[in-house]
C-alpha positions, 0 to 999 in steps of 0.5 A: 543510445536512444534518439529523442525525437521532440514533435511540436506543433509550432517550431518556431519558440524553439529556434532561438536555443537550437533545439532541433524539433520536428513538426507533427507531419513530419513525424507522420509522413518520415517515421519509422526510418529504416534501421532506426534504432531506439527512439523516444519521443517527447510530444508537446503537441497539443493534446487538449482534444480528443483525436488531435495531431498530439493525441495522434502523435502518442498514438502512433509512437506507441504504435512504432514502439518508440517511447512517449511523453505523454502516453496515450494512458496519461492523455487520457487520463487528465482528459477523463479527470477534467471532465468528470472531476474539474481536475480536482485531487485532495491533498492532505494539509499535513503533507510536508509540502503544504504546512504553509498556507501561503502556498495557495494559487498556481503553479507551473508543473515542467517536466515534474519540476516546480519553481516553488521549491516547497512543492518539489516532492508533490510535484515529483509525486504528480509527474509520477502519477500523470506524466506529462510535459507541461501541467499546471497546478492550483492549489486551494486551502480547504478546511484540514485539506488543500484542494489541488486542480491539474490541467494539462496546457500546451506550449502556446498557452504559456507566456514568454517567461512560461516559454523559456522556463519550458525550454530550461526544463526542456534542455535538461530532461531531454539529456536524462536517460529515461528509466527503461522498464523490461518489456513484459507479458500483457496480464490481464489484470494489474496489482499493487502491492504496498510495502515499506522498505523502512517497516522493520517487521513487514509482514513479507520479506523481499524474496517472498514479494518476488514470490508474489510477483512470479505467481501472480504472472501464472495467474495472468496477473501483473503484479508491482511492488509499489510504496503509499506515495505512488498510489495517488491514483489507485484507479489504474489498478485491478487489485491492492494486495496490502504487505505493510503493516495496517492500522486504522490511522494509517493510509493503509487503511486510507489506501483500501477504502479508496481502493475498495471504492474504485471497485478493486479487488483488496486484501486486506480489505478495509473490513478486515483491518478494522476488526482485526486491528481492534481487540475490544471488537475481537474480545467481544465478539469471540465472547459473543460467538463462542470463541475460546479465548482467554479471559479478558475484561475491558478497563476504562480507569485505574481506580484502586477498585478496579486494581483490586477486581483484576487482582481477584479477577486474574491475579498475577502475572496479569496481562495488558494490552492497547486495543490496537496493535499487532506483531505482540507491539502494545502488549504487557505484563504486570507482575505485581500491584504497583506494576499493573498501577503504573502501566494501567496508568500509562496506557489510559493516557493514551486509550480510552480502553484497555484490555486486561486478559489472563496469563498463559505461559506456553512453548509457543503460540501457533499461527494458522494461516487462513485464506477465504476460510480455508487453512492455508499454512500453520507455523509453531513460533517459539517464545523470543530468548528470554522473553514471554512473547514471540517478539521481544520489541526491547532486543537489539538481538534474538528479536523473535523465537525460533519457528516450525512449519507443518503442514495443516494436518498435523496440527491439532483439531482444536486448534484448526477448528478455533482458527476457522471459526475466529476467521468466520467472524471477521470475513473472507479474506487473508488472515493470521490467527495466533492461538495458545493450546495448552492441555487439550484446549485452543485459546485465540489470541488475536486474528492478524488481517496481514499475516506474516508471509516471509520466504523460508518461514510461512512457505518452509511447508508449501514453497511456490505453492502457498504464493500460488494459492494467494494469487489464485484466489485473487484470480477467482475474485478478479474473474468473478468482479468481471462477471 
């Protein structure tokens, strides 16, 4: 079991609940003890200053490989955000936590708990981010926003009821077994990789990020699995590598423009998931480039007049599709006139635009895995059982088609050579295009900015070594960012 040292400044406010501290000298002058086991340490010293005794006393415990609260990294930190920002994070008003207005003014953060029990999960998200015994929050309404100001305090700057909140907190956390985290390899680099445990169709499975996470270790890369909420500060890493589903209203394409603007290395880069998620710009621009893809118009009403022109323009079946959307979600087929009327109807009420688009049954679409303009893997899916889609988002079973993996050679001339050229167009990051070949000739579907990378799926071909190239393209822009 782990002996928890509490270093203070002042023992005095402690002795009143026999809470045994010691001083910050003592630690100085008696630690490390011989044969000492595991030790953690909470430091309430003051840390306000740079190089103060509660700087030093992070420092040290750091030194002596006993565990801190705060780390040196949180001091810092807090320190680096009051200077150059006053302390001020923007915080979404549509946070759960903030629907009230009435919430404005300060708060006392302890230990990552909030007497305001409306603020206990942006408490808890805050401690996560800057772990540090005793922070205070003031919150301020601004416009569709809330403005949230963090500043570290001290035991001596609370009052008498401050204090013996403190020490409740203090109390409890001290009997909480700290989360231990495996010691490992110092990497050169750090990486976030976003996912959602709920998404049902991610665009990797577990045992594929455990691919990722092993890879980017070779290539002197930490790499974590990490959710939304835990990138309040994206700053502490080097690079975002994105395996959640993207869309423009959606924080991940928040989390790749703050991210980008931090100066990290992001696939997909926010570019990207505004190309890739919009098939009006696809449509247009492979039209423009030269693409082959098949014929498309973009309908902004359901008059009968322009019922009739996609009547002669494709006949029927005729597909429909959202301009945004991905995994075949938001995609239909009309089979006849009061089908295409009643869902051309539909999507209107929910989209300016709709694309309407020729109908090509194949076998299966192929998917070309493209990374920095290179083919990286290539996977023919099957059409789901049934149904005229890979996916059949309406199955509760046989959800998706069966599926081959080859290796980029084998596959036809024009298909790869489409690929390349629709990938040229959106830029130079990690893409999934989806093409029909049919009698000889390539048809791009769409390009996907996060493809599908799932284990024993995209990897059947490469195994380790797709995860491997991945990561060593994120090393080369890493090395390259550093020069």
């Amino acid at each position: 079991m782990e002996k928890t040292l509490i270093v203070v400044d002042d023992p005095a406010p402690f002795r009143a609940r026999n809470i045994e501290v010691i001083d910050f000298d003592t630690y100085l002058h008696d630690y490390p003890r011989q044969g000492e086991g595991p030790t953690r340490v909470i430091n309430l010293c003051s840390t306000e200053h740079y190089l103060s005794r509660g700087y030093y006393c992070s420092l040290l415990a750091e030194a002596r490989e006993h565990r801190v609260l705060p780390s040196v990294k949180t001091i810092n930190a807090l320190r680096l955000m009051q200077q150059d920002a006053g302390g001020l994070i923007q915080v979404a008003r549509d946070h759960r936590d903030l629907a009230s207005g009435d919430l404005a003014g300060t708060h006392l953060l302890l230990f990552g708990n909030c007497p305001e029990p409306r603020l206990a999960d942006l408490a808890r998200q805050v401690f996560l981010q800057y772990p540090a015994p005793i922070l205070e929050l003031t919150l301020t309404e601004a416009g569709d926003r809330m403005d949230l100001v963090l500043r570290r305090l001290s035991v001596e700057d609370l009052d008498d009821a401050g204090q013996q909140s403190m020490l409740d907190e203090l109390e409890s956390f001290a009997r909480v077994a700290w989360r231990r985290h495996p010691r490992r390899k110092v990497n050169r680099w750090d990486m976030a990789i976003l996912v959602n445990p709920d998404e049902k169709v991610p665009p990797s499975n577990r045992e594929a990020i455990k691919r990722f996470i092993k890879s980017a270790a070779r290539h002197n890369i930490h790499a974590e699995a990490v959710q939304a909420g835990d990138l309040g500060n994206i700053s502490q890493y080097d690079a975002l590598f994105i395996r959640e589903g993207t869309a423009i209203n959606h924080h991940s394409y928040e989390l790749a423009c703050r991210a980008e603007d931090a100066g990290l290395v992001v696939i997909d880069d926010p570019t990207s998931i505004l190309r890739c998620c919009n098939k009006v710009f696809l449509h247009d621009a492979f039209d423009y480039r030269g693409v082959p893809s098949l014929r498309t118009e973009v309908v902004a009403d359901a008059s009968p007049a322009t019922v009739e022109h996609l009547e002669q323009t494709f006949g029927y079946p005729m597909v429909l599709k959202l301009p945004e959307g991905s995994f075949s979600s938001g995609v239909f087929k009309a089979t006849d006139r009061a089908e295409l009327e009643q869902r051309l109807s539909e999507l209107l009420d929910s989209t300016a635009l709709v694309l309407a688009q020729e109908y090509l049954y194949t076998e299966y679409d192929w998917r070309i895995g493209v990374l920095n303009g290179r083919a990286l893997f290539a996977c023919r899916y099957m059409m789901a059982r049934n149904h005229w889609q890979i996916y059949n988002h309406d199955a509760r079973r046989d959800f998706s088609g069966d599926f081959e993996t080859l290796a980029t050679f084998e596959v036809p001339r024009p298909v790869l050579d489409s690929a390349l050229k629709a990938c040229a167009i959106i830029g130079n990051g990690l893409y999934g295009v989806d093409i029909k070949y049919h009698q000889g000739k390539a048809y791009v579907i769409e390009v996907n900015d996060n493809p599908s990378i799932d284990h024993r799926v995209e990897d059947a071909y490469l195994g380790r070594e797709l995860y491997m190239q991945v990561m060593g393209e994120f090393q080369r822009r890493l090395e390259a960012r550093g020069r």
